[in-house]
Z-matrix of the N, CA and C atoms (Angstrom, degrees):
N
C 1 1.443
C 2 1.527 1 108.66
N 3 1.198 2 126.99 1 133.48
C 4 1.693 3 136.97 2 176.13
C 5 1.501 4 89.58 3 -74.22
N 6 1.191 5 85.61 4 -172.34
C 7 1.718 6 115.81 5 -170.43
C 8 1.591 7 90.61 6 -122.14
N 9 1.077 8 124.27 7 140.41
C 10 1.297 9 137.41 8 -177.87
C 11 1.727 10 101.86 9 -94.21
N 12 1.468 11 121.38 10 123.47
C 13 1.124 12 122.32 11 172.17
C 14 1.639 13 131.59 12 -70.69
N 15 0.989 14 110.01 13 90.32
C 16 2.116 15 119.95 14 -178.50
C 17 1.782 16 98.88 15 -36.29
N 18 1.321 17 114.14 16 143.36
C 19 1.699 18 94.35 17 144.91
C 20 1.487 19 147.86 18 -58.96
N 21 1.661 20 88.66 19 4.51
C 22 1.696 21 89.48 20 177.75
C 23 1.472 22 93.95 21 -109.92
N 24 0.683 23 149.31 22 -16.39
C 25 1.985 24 155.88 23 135.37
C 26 1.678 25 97.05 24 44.65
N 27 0.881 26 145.33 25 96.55
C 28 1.627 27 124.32 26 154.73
C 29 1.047 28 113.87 27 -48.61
N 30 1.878 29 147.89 28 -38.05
C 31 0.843 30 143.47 29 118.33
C 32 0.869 31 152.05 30 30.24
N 33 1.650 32 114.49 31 -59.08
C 34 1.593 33 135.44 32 -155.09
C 35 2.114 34 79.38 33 -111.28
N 36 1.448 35 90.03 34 133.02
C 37 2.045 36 89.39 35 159.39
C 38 1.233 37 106.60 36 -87.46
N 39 1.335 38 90.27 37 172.55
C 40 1.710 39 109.49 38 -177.15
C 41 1.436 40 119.12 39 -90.50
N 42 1.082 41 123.50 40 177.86
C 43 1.355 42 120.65 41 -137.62
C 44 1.879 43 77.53 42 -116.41
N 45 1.623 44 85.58 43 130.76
C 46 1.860 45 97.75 44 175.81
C 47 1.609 46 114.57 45 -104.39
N 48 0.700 47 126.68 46 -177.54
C 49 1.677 48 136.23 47 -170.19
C 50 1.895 49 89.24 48 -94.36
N 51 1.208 50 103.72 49 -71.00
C 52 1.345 51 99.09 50 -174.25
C 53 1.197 52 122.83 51 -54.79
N 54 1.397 53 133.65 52 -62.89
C 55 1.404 54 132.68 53 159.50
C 56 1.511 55 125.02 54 -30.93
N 57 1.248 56 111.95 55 -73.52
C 58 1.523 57 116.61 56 175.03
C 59 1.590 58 135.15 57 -69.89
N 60 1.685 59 103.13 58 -32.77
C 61 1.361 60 102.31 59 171.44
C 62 1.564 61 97.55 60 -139.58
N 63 1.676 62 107.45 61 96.54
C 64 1.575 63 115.67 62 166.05
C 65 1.945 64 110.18 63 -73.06
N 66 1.092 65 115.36 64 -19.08
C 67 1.665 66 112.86 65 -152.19
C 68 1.464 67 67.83 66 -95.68
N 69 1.502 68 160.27 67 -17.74
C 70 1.113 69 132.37 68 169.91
C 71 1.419 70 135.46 69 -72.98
N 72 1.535 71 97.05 70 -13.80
C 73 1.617 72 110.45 71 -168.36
C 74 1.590 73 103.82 72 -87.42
N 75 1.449 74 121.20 73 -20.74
C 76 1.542 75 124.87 74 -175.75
C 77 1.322 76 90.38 75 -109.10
N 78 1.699 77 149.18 76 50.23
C 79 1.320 78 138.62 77 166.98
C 80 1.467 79 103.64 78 -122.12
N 81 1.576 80 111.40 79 -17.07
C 82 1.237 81 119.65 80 175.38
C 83 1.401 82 124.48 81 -75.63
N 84 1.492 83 121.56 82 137.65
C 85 1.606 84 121.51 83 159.64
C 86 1.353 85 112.57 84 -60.06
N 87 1.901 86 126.40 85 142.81
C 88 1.104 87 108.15 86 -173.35
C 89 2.049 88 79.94 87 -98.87
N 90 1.088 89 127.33 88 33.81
C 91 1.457 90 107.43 89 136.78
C 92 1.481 91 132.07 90 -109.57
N 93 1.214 92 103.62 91 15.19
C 94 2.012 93 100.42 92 137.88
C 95 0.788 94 121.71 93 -64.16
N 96 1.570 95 139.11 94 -14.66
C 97 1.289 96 123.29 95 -160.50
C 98 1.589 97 100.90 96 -94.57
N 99 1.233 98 129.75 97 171.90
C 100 1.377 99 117.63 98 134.52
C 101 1.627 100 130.13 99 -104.16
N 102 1.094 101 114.98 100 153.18
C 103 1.618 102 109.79 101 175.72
C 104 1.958 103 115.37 102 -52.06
N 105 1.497 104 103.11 103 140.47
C 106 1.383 105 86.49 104 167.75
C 107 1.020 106 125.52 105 -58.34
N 108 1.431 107 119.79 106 147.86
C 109 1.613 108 148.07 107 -167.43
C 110 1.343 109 108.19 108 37.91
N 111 1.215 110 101.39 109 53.55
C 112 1.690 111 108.73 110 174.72
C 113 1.619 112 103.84 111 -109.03
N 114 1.670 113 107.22 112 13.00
C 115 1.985 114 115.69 113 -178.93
C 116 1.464 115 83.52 114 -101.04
N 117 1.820 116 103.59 115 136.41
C 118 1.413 117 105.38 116 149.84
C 119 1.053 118 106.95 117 -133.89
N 120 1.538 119 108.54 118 150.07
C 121 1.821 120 99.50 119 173.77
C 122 1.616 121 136.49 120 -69.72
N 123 1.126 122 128.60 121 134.00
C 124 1.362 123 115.10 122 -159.62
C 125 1.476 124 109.03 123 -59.20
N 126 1.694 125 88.18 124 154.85
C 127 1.200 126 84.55 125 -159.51
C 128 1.911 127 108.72 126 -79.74
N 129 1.629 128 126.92 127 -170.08
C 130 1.329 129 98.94 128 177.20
C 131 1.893 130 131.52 129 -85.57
N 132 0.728 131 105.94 130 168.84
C 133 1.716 132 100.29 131 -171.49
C 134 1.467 133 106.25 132 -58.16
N 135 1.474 134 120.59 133 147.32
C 136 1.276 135 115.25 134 164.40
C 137 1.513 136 117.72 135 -55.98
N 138 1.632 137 92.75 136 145.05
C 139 1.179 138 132.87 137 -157.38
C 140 2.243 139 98.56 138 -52.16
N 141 1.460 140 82.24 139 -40.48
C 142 1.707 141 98.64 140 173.61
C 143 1.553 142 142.00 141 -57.65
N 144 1.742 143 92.84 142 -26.52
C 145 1.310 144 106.80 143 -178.61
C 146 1.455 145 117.94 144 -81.62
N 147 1.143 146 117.47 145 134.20
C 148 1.730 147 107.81 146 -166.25
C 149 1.550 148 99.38 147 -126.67
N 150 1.265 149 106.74 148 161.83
C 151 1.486 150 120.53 149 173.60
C 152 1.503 151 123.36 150 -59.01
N 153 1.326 152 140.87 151 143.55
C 154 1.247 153 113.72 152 153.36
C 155 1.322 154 138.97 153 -26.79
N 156 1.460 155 140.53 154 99.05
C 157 1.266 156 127.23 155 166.84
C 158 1.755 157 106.24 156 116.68
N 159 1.611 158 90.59 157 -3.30
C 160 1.398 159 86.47 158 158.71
C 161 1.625 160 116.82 159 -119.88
N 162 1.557 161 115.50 160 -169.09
C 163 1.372 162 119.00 161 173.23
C 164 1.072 163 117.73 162 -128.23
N 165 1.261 164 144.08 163 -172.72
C 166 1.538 165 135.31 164 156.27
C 167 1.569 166 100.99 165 -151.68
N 168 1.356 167 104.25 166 151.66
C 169 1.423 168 117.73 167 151.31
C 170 1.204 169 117.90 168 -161.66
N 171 1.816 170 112.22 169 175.50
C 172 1.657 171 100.71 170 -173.52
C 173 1.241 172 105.83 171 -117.74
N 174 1.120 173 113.14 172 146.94
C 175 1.625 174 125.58 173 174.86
C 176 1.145 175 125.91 174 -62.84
N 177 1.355 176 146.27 175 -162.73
C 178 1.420 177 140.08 176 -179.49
C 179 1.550 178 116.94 177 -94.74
N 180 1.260 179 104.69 178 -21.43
C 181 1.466 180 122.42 179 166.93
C 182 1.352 181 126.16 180 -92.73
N 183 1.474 182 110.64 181 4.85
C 184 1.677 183 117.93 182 149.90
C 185 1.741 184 90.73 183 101.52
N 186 1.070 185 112.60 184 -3.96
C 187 1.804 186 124.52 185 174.14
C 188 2.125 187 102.29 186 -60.68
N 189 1.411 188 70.81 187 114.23
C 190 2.016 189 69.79 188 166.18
C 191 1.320 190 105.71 189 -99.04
N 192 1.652 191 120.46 190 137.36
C 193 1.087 192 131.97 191 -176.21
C 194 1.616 193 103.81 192 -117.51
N 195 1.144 194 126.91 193 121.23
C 196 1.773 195 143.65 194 131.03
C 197 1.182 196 128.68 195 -57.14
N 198 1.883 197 101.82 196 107.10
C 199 1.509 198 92.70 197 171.69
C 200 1.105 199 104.26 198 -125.83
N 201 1.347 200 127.16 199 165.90
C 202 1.632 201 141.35 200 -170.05
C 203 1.593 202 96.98 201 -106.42
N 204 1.236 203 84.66 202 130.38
C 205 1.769 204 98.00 203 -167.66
C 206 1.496 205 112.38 204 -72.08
N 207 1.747 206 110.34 205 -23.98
C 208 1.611 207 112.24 206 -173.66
C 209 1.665 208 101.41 207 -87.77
N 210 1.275 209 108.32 208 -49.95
C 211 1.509 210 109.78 209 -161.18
C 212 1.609 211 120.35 210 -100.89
N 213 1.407 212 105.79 211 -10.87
C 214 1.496 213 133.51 212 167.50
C 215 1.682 214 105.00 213 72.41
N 216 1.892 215 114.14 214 16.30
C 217 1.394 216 102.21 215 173.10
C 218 1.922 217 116.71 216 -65.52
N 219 1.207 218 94.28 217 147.27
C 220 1.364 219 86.46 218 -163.68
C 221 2.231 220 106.11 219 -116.37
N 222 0.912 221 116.39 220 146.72
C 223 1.634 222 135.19 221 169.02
C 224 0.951 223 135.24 222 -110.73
N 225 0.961 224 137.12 223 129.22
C 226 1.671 225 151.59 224 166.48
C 227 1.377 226 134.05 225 -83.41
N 228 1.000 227 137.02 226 88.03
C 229 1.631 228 146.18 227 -131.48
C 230 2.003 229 78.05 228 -105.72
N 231 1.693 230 96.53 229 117.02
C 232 1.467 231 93.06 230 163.63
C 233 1.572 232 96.36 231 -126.09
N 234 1.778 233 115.77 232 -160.52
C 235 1.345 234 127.23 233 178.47
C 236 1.632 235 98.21 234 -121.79
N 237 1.051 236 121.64 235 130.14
C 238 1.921 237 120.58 236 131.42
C 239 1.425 238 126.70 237 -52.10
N 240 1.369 239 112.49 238 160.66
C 241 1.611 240 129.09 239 -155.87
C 242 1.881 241 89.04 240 -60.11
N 243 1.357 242 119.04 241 -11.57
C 244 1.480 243 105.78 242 -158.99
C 245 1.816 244 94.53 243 -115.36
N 246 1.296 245 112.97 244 -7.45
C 247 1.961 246 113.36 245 169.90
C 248 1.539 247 118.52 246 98.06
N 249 2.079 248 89.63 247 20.73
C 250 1.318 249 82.15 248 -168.11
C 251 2.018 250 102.27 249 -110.42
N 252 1.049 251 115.52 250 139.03
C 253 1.221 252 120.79 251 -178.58
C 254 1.280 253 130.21 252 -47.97
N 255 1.307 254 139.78 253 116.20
C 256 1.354 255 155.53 254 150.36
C 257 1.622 256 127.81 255 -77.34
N 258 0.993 257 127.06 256 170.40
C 259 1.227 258 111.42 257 170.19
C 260 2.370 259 104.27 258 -163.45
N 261 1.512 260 95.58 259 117.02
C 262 1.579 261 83.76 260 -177.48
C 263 1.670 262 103.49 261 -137.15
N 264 1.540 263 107.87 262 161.21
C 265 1.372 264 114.38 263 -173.76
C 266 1.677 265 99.85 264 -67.23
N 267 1.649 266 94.90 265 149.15
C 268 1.492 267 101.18 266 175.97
C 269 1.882 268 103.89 267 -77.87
């Protein structure tokens, strides 16, 4: 005599889209989908938008500066060779 498989079965596989529900795979628009690598990650927030409790402005040399409104430590928001944002004390 077998053992009868439960639905919680480790045993038993799981239930696929294709196998179990085909009439679901042709109900879809193929503009839900997106094209591959048509995801990009957003990009980063302007350079302008600041945190609560801080400030920003830019210097004369196009340097954006961060300052903290309580303690007045201050940052320098630069880029790497690839455009991606850093930020270090002057």
């Amino acid at each position: 005599m077998q053992p009868s498989l439960s639905p919680g079965s480790p045993r038993q596989r799981p239930p696929t889209p294709e196998t179990d529900y085909p009439e679901l795979l042709t109900s879809y628009p193929e503009e839900d989908y997106s094209p591959v690598g048509s995801f990009n990650d957003p990009g980063p927030t302007s350079p302008l938008e600041t945190p609560p409790g801080w400030s920003c402005e830019i210097g004369p040399d196009k340097q954006i500066f961060y300052t903290n409104q309580f303690t007045q430590e201050q940052w320098v928001r630069s880029e790497d060779q690839h455009g991606k944002p850093y930020f270090y004390k002057p």
